[in-house]
N, C-alpha and C positions, 0 to 999 in steps of 0.2 A: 406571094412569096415574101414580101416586105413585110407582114405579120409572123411569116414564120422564121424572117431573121431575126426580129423584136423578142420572141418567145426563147429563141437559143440563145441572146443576149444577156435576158433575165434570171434563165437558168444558171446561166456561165456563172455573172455576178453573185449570184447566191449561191454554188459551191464553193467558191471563194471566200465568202463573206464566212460564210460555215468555217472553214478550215481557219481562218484566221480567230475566229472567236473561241475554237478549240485549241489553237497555239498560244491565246492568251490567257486562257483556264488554265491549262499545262503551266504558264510560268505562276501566274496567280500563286499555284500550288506548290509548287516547288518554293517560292517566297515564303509560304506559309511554313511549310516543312524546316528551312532554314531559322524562322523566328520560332519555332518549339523546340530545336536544337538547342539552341541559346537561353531558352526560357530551363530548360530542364538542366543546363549546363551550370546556372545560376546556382538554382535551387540545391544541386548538390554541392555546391564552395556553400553554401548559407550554413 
């Protein structure tokens, strides 16, 4: 039984870990999306 609490723990952790490395891609991107705003917002005042 103590193995197979270890293994639901493992898993747990690493859904977690997933979702949190996917809500920081999502911002990453959205970041990026805001800096080619800007960058194309430039370009057309030049």
């Amino acid at each position: 039984m103590s193995k197979m609490r270890y293994v639901i723990c493992v898993l747990a952790l690493g859904l977690m870990a997933c979702n949190t490395i996917n809500g920081i891609g999502k911002d990453i991107a959205k970041g990026g999306e805001k800096v080619q705003q800007a960058a194309t917002s430039v370009q057309k005042k030049i």
